[in-house]
C-alpha positions in Angstrom: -14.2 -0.5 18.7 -12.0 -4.0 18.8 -10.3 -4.1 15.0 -7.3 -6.8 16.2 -9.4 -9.0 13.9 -8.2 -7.2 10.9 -5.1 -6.2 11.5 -1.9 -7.8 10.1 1.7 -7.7 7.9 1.8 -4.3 5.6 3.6 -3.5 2.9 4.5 -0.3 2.8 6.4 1.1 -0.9 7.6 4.4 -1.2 10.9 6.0 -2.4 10.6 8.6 0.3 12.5 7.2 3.6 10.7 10.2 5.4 7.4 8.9 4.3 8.2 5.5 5.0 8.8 6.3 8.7 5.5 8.7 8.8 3.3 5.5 7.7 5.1 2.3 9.3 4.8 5.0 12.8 1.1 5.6 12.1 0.4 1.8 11.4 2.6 0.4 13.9 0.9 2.4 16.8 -2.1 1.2 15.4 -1.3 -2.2 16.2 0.0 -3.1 12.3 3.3 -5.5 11.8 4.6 -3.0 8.8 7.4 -3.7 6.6 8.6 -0.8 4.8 10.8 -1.0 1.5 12.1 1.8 -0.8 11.9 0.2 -4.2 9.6 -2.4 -5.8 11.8 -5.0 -6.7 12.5 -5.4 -3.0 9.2 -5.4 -1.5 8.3 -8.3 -4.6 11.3 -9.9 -3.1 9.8 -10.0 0.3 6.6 -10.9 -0.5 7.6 -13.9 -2.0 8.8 -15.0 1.5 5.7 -13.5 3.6 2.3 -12.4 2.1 1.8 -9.3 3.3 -2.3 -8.5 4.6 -2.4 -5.5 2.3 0.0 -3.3 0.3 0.6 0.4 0.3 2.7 1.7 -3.0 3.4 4.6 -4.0 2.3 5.3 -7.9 6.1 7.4 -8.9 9.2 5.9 -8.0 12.0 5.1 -9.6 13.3 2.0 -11.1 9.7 0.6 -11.3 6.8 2.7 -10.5 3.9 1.6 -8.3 1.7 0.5 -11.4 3.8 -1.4 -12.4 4.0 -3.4 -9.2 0.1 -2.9 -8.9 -0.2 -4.8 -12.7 2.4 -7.2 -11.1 0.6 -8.1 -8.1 -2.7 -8.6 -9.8 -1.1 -10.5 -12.4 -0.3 -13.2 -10.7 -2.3 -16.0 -8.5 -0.6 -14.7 -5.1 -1.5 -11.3 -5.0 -4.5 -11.0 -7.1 -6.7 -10.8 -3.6 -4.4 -8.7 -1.8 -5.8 -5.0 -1.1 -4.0 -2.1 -2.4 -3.9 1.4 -1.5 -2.1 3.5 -3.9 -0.5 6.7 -2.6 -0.4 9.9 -5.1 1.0 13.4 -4.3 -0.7 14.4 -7.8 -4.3 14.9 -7.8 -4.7 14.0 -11.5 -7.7 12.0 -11.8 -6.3 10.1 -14.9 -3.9 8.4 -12.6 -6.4 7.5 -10.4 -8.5 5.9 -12.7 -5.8 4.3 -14.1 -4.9 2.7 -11.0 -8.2 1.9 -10.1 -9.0 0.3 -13.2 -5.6 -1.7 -12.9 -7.1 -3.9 -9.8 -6.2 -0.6 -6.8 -8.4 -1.4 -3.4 -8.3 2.2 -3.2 -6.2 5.3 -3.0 -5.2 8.7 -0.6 -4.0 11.7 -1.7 -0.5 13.1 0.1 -0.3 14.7 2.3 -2.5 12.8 4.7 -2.7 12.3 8.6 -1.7 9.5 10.6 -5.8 8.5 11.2 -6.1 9.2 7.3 -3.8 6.4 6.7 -5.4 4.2 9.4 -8.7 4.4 8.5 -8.2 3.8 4.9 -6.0 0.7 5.6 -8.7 -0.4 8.0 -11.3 0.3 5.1 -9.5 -1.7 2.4 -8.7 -4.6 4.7 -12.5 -5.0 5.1 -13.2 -4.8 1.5 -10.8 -7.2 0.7 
């Protein structure tokens, strides 16, 4: 099946450089332009410069968490459209919710394979 249709920039948000690496591999041999940042405040920073297709972020991470940036982005006029996947090593539903009531696309539970993350950012990019 052709996707090039869907595909463009990600945002990728996570204080984990490992993780970082995992997704912005997975996505970039999928045919993805990812950008990958390790705080929020720099990938806000960035998207001021170049709207990014869809975001990935992380819900803990220091300095500002991912809902944080999530109530940021949907805050604002820029953003507000933008799909977001939020990324949760906890399984607590409450988080969840929370995030999806805050304006998420969508979220995956770590740990997650390389199609996982595909798919999902395929998914949300159609929804959006």
């Amino acid at each position: 099946m052709e996707r090039s249709w869907i595909k463009g920039r990600v945002f990728v948000v996570d204080d984990d450089p490992v993780l970082l690496a995992f997704l912005e591999g997975a996505l970039a041999k999928s045919g993805y332009i990812v950008q990958a940042f390790e705080s929020a405040r720099s990938a806000l920073h960035a998207a001021g410069l170049d709207k990014p297709a869809i975001w990935l972020i992380d819900i803990r991470m220091p300095d500002m968490d991912g809902m944080e940036l999530l109530k940021l982005l949907r805050g604002g006029d820029e953003h507000r459209e933008t799909p977001v996947v939020m990324l949760t090593g906890e399984g607590r539903l409450d988080r969840i919710a929370s995030a999806m009531g805050a304006g998420a696309t969508t979220y995956l539970l770590k740990p997650f394979s390389p199609q996982q993350v595909v798919e999902k950012v395929y998914a949300a990019l159609r929804l959006g």
